[in-house]
N, C-alpha and C positions, 0 to 999 in steps of 0.2 A: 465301377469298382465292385469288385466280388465278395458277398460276405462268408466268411467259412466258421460255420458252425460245430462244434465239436458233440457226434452223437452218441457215439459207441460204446461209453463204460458202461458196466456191470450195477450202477447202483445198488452196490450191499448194502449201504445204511438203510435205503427205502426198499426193504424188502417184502415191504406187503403188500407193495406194488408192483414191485418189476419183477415180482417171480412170474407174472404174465405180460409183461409189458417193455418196455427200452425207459427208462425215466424220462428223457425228452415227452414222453406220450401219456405223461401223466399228466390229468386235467385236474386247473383250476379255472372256476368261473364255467366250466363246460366243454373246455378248450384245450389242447393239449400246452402246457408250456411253451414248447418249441413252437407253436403258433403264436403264442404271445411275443415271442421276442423276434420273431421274424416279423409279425406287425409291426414293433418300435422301431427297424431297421424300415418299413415301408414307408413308414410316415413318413419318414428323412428323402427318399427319393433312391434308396439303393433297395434294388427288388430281384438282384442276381444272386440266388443263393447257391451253397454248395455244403452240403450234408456228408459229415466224414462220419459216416458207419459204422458199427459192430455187432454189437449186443444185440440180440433179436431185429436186426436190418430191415429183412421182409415186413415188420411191421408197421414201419417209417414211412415203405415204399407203397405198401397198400392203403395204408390212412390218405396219403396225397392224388397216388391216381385214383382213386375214389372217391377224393373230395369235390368234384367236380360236377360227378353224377349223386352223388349224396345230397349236398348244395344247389340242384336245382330242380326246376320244371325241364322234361323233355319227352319226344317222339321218339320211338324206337319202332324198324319194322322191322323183322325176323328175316331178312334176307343177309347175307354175307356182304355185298356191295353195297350198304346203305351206312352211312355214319348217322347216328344221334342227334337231333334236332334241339336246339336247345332254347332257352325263350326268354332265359335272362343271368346276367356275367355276373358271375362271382365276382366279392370286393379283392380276390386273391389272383383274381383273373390276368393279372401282368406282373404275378411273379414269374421266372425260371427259373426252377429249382435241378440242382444236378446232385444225382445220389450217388456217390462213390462208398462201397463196402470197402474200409481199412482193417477189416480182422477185427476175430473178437478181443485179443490179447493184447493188444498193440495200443503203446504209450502216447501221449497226448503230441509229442513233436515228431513222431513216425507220423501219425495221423496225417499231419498238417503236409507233411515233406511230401506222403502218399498223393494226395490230390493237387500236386504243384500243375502240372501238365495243363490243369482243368482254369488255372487261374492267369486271364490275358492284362490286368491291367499295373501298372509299376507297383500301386499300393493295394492293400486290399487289407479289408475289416476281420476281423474273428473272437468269437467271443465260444463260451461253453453254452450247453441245451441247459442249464437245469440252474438260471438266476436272470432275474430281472430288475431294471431301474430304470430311472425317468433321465438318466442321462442323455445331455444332448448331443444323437452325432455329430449334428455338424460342426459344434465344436471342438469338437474334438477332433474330426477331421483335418479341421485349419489349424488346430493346432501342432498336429503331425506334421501338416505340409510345413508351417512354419518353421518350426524347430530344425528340419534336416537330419535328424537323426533317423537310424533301419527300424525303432521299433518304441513305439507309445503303450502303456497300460494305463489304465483307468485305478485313482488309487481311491479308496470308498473307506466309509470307517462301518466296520463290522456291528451289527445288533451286538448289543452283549447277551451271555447267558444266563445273565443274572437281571432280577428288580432293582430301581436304583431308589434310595430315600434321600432327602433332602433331611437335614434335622436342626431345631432351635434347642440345644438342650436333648431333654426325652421325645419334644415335639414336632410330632413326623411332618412338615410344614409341604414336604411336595413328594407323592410317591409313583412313580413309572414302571410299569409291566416292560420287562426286557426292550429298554428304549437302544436307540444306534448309538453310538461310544461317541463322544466330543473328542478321543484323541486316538494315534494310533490309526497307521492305516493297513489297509490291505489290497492284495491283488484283486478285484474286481470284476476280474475279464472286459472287455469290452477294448479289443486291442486294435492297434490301426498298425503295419508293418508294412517298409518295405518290402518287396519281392526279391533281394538277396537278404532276408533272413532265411533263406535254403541251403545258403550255403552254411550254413550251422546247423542243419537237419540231414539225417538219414533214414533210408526206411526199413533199416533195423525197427526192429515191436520192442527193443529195449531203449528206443532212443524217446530223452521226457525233451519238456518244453519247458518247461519252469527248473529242473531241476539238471541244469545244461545249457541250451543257447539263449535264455535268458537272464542265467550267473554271466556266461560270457561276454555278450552285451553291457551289459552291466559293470564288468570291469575296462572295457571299451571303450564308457562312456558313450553309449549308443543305444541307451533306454532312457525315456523320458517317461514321466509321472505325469499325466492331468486327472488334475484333482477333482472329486465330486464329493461334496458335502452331503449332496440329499440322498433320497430314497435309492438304496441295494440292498437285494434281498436275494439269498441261496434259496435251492429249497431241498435238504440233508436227512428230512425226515419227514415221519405226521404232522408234528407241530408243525413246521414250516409250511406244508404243503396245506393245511387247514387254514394258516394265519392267511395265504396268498387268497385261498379259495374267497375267505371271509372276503376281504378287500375287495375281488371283483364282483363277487355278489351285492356288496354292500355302495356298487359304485363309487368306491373309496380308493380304486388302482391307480400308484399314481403314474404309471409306468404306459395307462391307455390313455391315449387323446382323443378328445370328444372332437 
């Protein structure tokens, strides 16, 4: 099962980053995100990816065929006919990764419709470059196949923007720094679809996913919710991008499996 990755927006909110970079390619912990959450999908045993494109593309393309020769020991001899000697395999060594450029302009269900061709198996996984959680796929998996319906989202309850206090009276009895919300959920990403959810996409750059063949679905009766209680996290800005950083420094991620 193919996972398809969503790379290509413009990241305006984090523009103190992506004015050099794709937000996928900005690191926490040392690592770019979209390595982080391609490892969560590794751990589970799906290791076919597919990277839909835009925003500074070449940059995506060069971080991975590079990572290879950056990540190891090897011989090289200056002649034309010789490939590169290598002397020890990356832990990333049995992904395959397909990079498809869907334009810089172009909405998140053009994206998806763009790279159909590339995608052989009835279901396949997709989530966005720029959030992580400790969700489990494989259940979520089974719970896709179960259900029978074209199309699964992960429902997560968003951090709030706000500190929350607890109070006795005047007395601040429990106070949390922007903890996750007890109620109220939200789209998460972390989708599991059908492969006739294509036929609700086009690759018009006007065509969305969320705001389009996921209303229609949805009145269909052919979207299902699994629910995830624990750890999801966006990353929208500094703050967020510093909170993640902290956690993998702090071997506090909960999103890496030791």
């Amino acid at each position: 099962m193919e996972v398809v990755i969503l790379c290509g927006g413009k990241g305006t909110r984090l523009s103190e980053e992506t004015v050099t970079r794709p937000k996928p390619m900005v690191e926490i912990g040392g690592m770019p995100i979209l390595w982080h959450i391609m490892k969560t999908y590794s751990s589970y045993g799906y290791k076919k990816f597919i990277l839909a494109l835009g925003y500074k593309a070449n940059f995506i393309k060069e971080y991975f065929y590079n990572l290879r020769i950056s990540g190891s020991d090897f011989t090289l001899k200056m002649t034309p006919d010789y490939n590169p000697h290598f002397y020890n395999a990356l832990p990333e060594s049995d992904w395959e990764i397909t990079f498809v450029d869907t334009g810089e302009e172009t909405l998140k269900g053009a994206r998806v419709k763009r790279v159909e061709k590339y995608i052989k198996s009835e279901n396949f996984l997709l989530t966005y470059g720029d959030g992580v959680s400790d969700v489990d796929i494989s259940k979520l998996v089974d719970f896709h196949i179960k259900s029978g319906k074209m199309a699964t989202v992960t429902a997560v309850h968003p951090p709030s923007r706000f500190g929350e206090m607890e109070l006795d009276g005047t007395l601040v009895t429990n106070f949390q720094e922007k903890p996750q919300m007890a109620t109220g959920y939200i789209n998460g990403g972390y989708f599991v679809f059908n492969k006739q959810i294509m036929e609700y996409l086009t690759e018009d750059e006007n065509c969305d996913l969320e705001f389009g063949a996921l209303q229609d679905l949805s009145e269909k009766g052919e979207l299902q919710a699994y629910i995830h209680n624990d750890f999801w996290q966006c990353m929208d800005n500094v703050r967020e991008r510093d909170y993640l950083d902290g956690l993998v420094r702090n071997n506090k991620a909960p999103w890496i499996k030791n």
